[in-house]
C-alpha positions in Angstrom: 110.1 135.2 46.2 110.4 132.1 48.2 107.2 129.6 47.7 104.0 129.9 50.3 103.1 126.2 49.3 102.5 123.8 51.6 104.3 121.0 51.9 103.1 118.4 49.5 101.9 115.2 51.7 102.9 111.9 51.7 101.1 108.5 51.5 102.6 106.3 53.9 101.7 101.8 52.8 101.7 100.3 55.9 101.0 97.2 54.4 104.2 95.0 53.4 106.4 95.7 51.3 105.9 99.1 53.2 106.4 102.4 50.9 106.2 106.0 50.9 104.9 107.7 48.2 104.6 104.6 46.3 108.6 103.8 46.8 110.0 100.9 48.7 110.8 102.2 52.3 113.0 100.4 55.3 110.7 98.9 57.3 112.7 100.5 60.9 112.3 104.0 59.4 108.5 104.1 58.5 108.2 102.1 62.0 110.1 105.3 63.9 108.0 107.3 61.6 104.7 106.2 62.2 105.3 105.5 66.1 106.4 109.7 66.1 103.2 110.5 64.6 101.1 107.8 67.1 102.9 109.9 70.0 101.9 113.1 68.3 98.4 112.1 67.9 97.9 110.7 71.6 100.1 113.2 73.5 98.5 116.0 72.6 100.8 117.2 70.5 103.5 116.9 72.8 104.2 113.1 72.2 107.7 111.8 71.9 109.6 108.4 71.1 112.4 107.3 73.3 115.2 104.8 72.6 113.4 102.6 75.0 110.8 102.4 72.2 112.7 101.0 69.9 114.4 97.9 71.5 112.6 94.7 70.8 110.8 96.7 67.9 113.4 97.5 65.4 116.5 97.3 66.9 118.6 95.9 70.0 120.6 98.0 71.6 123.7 97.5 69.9 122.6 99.0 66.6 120.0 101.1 67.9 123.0 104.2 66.4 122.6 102.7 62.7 119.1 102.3 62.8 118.6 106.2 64.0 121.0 107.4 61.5 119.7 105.5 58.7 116.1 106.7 59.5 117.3 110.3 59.5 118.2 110.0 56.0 115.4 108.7 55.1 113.2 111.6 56.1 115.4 113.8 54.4 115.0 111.9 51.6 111.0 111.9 52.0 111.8 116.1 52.9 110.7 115.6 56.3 111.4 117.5 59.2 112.3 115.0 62.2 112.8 116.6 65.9 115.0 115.2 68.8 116.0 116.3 72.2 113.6 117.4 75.2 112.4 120.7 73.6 109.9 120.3 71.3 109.6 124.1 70.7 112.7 124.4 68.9 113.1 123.9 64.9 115.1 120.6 63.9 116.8 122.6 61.5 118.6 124.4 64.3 119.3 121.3 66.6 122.9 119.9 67.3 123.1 116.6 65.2 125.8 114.9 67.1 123.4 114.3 69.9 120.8 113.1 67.5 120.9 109.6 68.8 120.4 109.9 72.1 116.9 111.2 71.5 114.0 111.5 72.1 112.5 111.9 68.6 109.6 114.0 67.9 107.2 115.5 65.2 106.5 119.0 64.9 102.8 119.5 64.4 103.5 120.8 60.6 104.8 117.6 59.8 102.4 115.3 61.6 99.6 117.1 59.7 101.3 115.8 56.1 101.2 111.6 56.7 98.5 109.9 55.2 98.5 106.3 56.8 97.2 104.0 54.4 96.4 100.1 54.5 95.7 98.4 51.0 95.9 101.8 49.5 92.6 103.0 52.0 93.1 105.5 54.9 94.1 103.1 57.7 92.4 102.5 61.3 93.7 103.3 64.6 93.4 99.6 65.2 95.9 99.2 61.9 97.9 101.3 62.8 98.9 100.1 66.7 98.8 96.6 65.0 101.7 97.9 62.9 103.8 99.2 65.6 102.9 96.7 67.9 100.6 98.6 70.4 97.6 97.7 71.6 94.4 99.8 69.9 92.7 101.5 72.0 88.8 101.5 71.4 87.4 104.1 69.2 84.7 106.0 70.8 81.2 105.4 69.6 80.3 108.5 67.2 78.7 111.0 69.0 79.2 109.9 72.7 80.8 112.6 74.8 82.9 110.5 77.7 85.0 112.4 80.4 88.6 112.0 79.6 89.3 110.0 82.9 86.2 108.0 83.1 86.7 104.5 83.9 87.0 102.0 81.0 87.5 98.4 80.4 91.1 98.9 79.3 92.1 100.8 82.6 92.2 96.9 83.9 95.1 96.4 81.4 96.9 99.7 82.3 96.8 99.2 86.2 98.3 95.7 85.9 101.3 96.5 83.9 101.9 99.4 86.0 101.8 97.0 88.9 104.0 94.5 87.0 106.3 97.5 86.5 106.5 98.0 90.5 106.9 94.1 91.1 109.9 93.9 88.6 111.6 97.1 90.5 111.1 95.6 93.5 112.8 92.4 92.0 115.8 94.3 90.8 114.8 94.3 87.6 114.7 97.7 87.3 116.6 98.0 83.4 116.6 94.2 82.1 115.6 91.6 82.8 116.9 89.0 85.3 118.4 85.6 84.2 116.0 83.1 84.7 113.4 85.5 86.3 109.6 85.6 85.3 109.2 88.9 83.3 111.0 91.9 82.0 112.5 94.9 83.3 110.6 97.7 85.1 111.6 100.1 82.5 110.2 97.8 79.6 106.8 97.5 81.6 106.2 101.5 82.4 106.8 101.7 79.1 104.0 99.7 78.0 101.8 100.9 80.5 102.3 104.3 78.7 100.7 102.7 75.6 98.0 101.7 77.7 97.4 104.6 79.8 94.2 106.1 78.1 94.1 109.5 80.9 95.3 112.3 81.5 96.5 110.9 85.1 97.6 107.8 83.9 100.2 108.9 81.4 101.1 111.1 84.3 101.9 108.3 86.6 104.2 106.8 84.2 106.3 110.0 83.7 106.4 109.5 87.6 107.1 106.4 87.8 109.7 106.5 84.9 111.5 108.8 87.0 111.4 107.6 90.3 113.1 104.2 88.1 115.4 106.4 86.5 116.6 107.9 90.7 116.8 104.5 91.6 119.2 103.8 88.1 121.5 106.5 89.6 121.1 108.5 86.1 119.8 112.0 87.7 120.0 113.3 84.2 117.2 111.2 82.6 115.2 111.2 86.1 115.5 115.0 85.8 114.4 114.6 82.0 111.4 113.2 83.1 110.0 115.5 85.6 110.1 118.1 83.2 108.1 116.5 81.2 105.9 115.6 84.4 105.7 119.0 85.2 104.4 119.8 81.6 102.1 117.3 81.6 100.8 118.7 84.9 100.6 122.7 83.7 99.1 121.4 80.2 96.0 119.8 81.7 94.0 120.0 84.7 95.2 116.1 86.0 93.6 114.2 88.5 95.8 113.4 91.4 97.7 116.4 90.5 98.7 117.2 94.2 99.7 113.9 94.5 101.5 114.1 91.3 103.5 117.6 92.3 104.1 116.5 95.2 106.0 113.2 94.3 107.7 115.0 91.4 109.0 117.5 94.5 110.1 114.5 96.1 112.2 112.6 93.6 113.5 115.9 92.6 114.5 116.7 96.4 116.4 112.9 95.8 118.0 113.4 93.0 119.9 116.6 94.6 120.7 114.1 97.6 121.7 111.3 95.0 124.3 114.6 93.4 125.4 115.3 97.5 123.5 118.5 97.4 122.1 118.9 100.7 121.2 122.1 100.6 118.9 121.7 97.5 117.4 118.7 98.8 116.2 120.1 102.2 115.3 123.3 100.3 112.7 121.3 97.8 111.2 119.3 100.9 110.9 122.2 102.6 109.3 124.0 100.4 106.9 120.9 100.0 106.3 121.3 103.6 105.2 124.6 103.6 102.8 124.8 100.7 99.6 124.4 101.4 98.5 121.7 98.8 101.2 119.7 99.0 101.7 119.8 103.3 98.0 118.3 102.9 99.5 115.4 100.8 101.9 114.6 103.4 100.5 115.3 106.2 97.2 112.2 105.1 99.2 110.3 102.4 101.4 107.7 104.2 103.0 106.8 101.0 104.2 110.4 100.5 105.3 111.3 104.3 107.3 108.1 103.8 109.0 109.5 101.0 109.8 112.9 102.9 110.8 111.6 106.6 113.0 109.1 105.1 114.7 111.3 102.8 114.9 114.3 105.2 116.2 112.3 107.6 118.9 111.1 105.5 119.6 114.8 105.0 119.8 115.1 108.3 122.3 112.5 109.1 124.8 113.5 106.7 125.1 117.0 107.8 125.3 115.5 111.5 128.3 113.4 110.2 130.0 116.3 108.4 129.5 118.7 111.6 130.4 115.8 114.4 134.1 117.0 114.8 133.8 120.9 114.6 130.2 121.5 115.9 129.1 118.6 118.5 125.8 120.3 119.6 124.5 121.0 116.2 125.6 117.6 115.1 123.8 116.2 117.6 120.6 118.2 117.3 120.5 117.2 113.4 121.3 113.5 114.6 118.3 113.2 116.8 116.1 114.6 113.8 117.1 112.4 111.8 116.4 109.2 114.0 113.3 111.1 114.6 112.7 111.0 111.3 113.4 108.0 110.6 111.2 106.6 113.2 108.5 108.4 111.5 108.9 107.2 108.1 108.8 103.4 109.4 105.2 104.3 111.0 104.6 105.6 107.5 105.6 102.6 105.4 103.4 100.2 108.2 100.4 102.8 107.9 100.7 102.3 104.1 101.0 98.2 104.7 104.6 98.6 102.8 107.1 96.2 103.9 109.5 97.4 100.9 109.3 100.8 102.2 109.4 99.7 106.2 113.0 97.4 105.0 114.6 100.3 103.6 114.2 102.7 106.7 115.1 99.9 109.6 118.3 99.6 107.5 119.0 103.4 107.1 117.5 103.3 110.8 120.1 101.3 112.0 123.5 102.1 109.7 122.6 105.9 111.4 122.9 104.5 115.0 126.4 102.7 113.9 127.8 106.1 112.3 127.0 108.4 114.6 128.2 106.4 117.5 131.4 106.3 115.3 131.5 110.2 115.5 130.8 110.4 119.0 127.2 110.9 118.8 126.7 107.6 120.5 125.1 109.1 124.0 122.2 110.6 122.0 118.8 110.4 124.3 117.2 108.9 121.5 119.6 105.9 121.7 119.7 105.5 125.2 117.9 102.0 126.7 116.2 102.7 129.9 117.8 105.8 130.6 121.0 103.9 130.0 123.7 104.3 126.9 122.8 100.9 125.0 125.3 98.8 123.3 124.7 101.0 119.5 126.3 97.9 117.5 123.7 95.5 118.6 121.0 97.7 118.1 122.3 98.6 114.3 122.5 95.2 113.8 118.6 94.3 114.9 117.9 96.5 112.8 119.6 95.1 110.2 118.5 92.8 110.6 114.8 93.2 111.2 114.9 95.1 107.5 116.4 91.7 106.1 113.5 89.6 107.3 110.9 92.1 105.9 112.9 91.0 102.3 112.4 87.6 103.6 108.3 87.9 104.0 107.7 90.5 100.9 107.1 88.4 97.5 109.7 88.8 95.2 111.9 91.3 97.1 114.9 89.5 97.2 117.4 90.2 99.7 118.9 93.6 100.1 122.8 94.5 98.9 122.6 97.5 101.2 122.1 95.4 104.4 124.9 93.2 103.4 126.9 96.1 102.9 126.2 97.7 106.2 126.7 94.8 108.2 130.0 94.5 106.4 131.2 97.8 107.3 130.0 97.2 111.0 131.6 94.1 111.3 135.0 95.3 110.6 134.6 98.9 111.8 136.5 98.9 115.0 139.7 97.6 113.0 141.5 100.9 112.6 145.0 99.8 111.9 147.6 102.7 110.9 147.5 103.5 107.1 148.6 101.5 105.0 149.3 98.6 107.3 151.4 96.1 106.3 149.7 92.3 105.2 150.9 90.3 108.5 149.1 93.8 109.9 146.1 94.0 108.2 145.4 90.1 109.0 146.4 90.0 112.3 142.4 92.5 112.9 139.9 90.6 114.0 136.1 91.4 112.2 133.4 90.1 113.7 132.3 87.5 111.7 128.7 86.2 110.1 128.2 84.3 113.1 129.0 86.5 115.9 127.2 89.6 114.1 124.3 86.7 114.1 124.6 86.4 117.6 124.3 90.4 117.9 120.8 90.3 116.1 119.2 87.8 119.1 115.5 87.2 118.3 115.9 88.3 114.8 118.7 86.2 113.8 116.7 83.8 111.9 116.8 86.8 109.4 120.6 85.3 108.4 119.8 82.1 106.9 122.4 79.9 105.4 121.8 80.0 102.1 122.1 83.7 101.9 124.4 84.2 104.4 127.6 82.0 104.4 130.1 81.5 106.9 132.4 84.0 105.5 132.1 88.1 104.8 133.8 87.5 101.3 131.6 84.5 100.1 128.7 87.1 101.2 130.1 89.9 98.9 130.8 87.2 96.3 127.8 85.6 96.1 125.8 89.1 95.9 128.4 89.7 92.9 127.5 86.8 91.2 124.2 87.3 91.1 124.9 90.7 89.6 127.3 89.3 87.2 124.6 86.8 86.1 121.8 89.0 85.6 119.8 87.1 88.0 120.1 90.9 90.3 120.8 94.5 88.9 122.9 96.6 91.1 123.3 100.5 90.5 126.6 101.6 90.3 126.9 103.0 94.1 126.1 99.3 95.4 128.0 97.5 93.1 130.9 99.4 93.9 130.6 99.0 97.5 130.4 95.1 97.0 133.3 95.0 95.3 135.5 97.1 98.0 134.0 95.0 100.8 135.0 91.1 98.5 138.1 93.4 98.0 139.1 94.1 101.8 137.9 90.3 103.0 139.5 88.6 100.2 142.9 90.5 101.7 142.0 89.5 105.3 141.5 85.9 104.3 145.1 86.2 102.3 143.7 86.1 98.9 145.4 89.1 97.3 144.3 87.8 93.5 140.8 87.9 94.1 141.2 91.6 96.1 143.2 93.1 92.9 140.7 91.6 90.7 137.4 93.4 92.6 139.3 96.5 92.7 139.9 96.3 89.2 136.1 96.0 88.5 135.6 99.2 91.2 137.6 101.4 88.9 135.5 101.1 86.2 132.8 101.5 88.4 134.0 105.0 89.7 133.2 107.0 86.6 129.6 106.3 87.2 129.7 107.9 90.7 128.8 111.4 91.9 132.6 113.0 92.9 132.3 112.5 97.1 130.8 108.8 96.6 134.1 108.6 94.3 136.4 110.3 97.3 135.1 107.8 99.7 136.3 104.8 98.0 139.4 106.3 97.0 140.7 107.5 100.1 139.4 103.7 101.9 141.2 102.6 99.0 144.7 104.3 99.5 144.6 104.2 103.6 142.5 100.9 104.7 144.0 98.2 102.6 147.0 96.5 103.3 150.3 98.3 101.5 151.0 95.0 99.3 147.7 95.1 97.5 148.1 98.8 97.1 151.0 98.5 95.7 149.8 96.1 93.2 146.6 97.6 92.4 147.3 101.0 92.5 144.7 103.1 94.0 143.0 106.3 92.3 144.7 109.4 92.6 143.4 111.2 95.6 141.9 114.7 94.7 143.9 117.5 95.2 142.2 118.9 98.3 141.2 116.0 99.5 137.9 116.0 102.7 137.0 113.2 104.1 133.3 113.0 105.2 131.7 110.6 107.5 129.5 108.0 105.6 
């Protein structure tokens, strides 16, 4: 009959030369060991490790695969039973191993129970054992007291500022390393300690939220998606203050990761249901941060499925177009309510780029942007706008300037060249884009926005010097921008003659493509094929197209 024992437990030496059982141990496995348990013991039994965890710990990220493998056979030397993957409710035993190192890595509560953490051969202290790993110790509780889980303590102070340093880094573009010569690290590396910190309930929620929203902003869906489940479960496992505020937010990064994947549908079906529950329409209709979130995001929505519908169905475009500026004219009263320059610069820019498109769709006589009862002059006024979200980057600390306004006033300044496809070079040069000066010109009272030293004289020194700083590290673009920078240096570097420089930033865009979601990867293939000159194309080849190809409006 097969053996009822349990499982024999082990003593774990902290103290160096580290050992289990009294053998010598590597010091990278006991560390993933010990940190597993330490997420066991302080996430309620639901704690995992990440690969984030490890780098700077035991491992960069160029070995981070060795390290994991290695520790694996080290537990099944020490017959432990080692978890990995986002369900911690299945056995290890039946888990795929070739997607083992991806992670995250876990402890079933059988095996927690067996490790006996000792220091000097004596049963070690929480304070030990965070010194081991590196974390901060939280402090014990006196013996006896009975304090509410999210009482305020003295460590809350160190929580709340690296979760703040975690938002100042994002807003720095520093969202997955660090910067070259910038003050601090990444955003990611920050949340991440402020999960170490977090000592509530609602705390460690915020950092699942906050992981995610970084993870949207990353372009990765998948690990933002990862992440609100586990939000969620943190939410359904305890009764969480904030937790409208929290469901609410994990609706509305879920709603943007279906717009980030093109689903439209799914995206206006989660804020809408958002909208129309009861707890969560109370969120949004007196939390300016949240009805930010939704209007801006809706009205994206919005605009896209005007675009798509402009040539077959004019009055339903335009009735989505003018809820969408609508929209969008409420989410900029939202970000100033919430004092939120970030948030005001990113809806005058989505503001404005809507005005430019959908007078390039023949939406341009909308009421809502007529002047006096007059059809205003819908370049200039994408352009103050423009340009009024680039001098909010100017007067926010640490922003930075934007790669999406340089990218739309790009597009605008060469959008009424429409030669025939294909053209030929002598073609192609002979258009005339508006250049940084003119489009200056176009922004009036807010052209101080365009200062020299981020703005030279020419389009493809603005797209190269936005490259550069990407190149460096001293700014992190996801993919999505990066890509667009390099088809804009691409398309001025062939208007100023300088076919070497175009082929090599289309080069770098096709091994930016990949990354894309398939009609983001359409867009730039089809611009690619049709809007460059027929010399470059036929030196850097473009894409294939797809094989039903659809062109939609951006």
């Amino acid at each position: 009959m097969p053996s009822t024992a349990s499982p024999a437990l082990l003593s774990i030496e902290l103290t160096s030369p580290q050992s289990v059982d009294g053998r010598r141990a590597a010091f990278q496995s006991l560390w993933l060991l010990v940190r597993m348990q330490h997420a066991h013991a302080h996430g309620g039994g639901s704690g995992v490790v990440r690969l984030a965890d490890l780098r700077g710990e035991v491992s960069d990220a160029s070995t981070l695969r060795m390290v994991v493998s290695r520790a694996f056979r080290d537990f099944k030397a020490w017959s432990l039973e080692v978890g990995w993957g986002e369900d911690l409710q299945r056995e290890p035993r039946f888990l795929n191993a070739e997607r083992r190192s991806q992670g995250p890595f876990w402890l079933p509560a059988a095996q927690a129970k067996r490790l006996r953490l000792l220091v000097d051969n004596r049963p070690a202290t929480a304070a030990e054992v965070a010194s081991f790993l590196g974390l901060r110790a939280r402090k014990a509780q006196a013996a006896g007291a009975i304090t509410p889980p999210d009482a305020v303590h003295l460590q809350d102070a160190a929580f709340w500022k690296q979760l703040v340093a975690s938002q100042q880094a994002a807003r720095q573009g520093r969202l997955m390393s660090p910067v070259a010569g910038g003050a601090g690290g990444s955003a990611l590396e920050a949340i991440r300690l402020a999960g170490t910190l977090a000592a509530s309930d609602f705390q460690r929620a915020l950092v699942t939220l906050n992981e995610a929203m970084l993870w949207r902003r990353l372009g990765d869906n998948e690990q933002a998606r990862r992440r609100l489940q586990a939000l969620k479960k943190q939410r359904l496992a305890h009764h969480v203050a904030g937790n409208d505020y929290l469901g609410a937010m994990e609706c509305i990064v879920s709603a943007w990761c279906a717009y980030t994947a093109r689903d439209l549908p799914l995206a206006q079906s989660l804020l809408g249901g958002m909208a129309q529950d009861p707890a969560r329409a109370l969120v949004l209709r007196h939390h300016p941060d949240v009805r930010f979130e939704w209007c801006n995001l809706w009205a994206l929505a919005c605009r896209s499925r005007a675009l798509a519908l402009a040539a077959d169905d004019r009055p339903a475009a335009a009735a989505l177009a003018e809820e969408s500026l609508q929209r969008f004219g409420e989410a900029l009263a939202a970000a100033f309510e919430s004092h939120s320059f970030d948030a005001a610069q990113h809806v005058a820019a989505n503001m404005g780029m809507a005005a430019w498109l959908f007078d390039r769709v023949g939406l341009g006589d909308l009421p809502a942007l007529a002047h006096d009862g007059h059809r205003a002059d819908t370049t200039r006024r994408a352009v103050q706008w423009i340009a009024f979200s680039e001098w909010l980057c100017g007067h926010t600390d640490g922003q930075g300037r934007s790669a999406w306004n340089a990218i739309y006033l790009m597009r605008i300044a060469r959008g009424h060249c429409r030669p025939d496809t294909q053209p030929t070079l002598a073609q192609f040069r002979a258009q005339k884009p508006l250049d940084p000066g003119a489009v200056s010109k176009l922004a009036g009272p807010l052209a101080d926005a365009f200062d020299t030293a981020n703005w030279p004289a020419r389009w493809v020194d603005v797209a190269q010097a936005r490259l550069a700083d990407h190149q460096a590290g001293r700014r992190r673009y996801p993919g999505l921008q990066q890509g667009s920078l390099l088809f804009e240096h691409a398309w001025y570097a062939a208007h100023a003659g300088d076919l070497k420089a175009a082929e090599h930033s289309l080069a770098q865009l096709r091994e930016v493509l990949p990354q894309l979601v398939p009609s983001d990867r359409a867009y730039f293939t089809e611009s690619w094929n049709d809007a460059l000159p027929a010399e470059l194309v036929l030196e850097a080849k473009p894409p294939r197209r797809p094989s039903t190809p659809k062109k939609k409006a951006r």
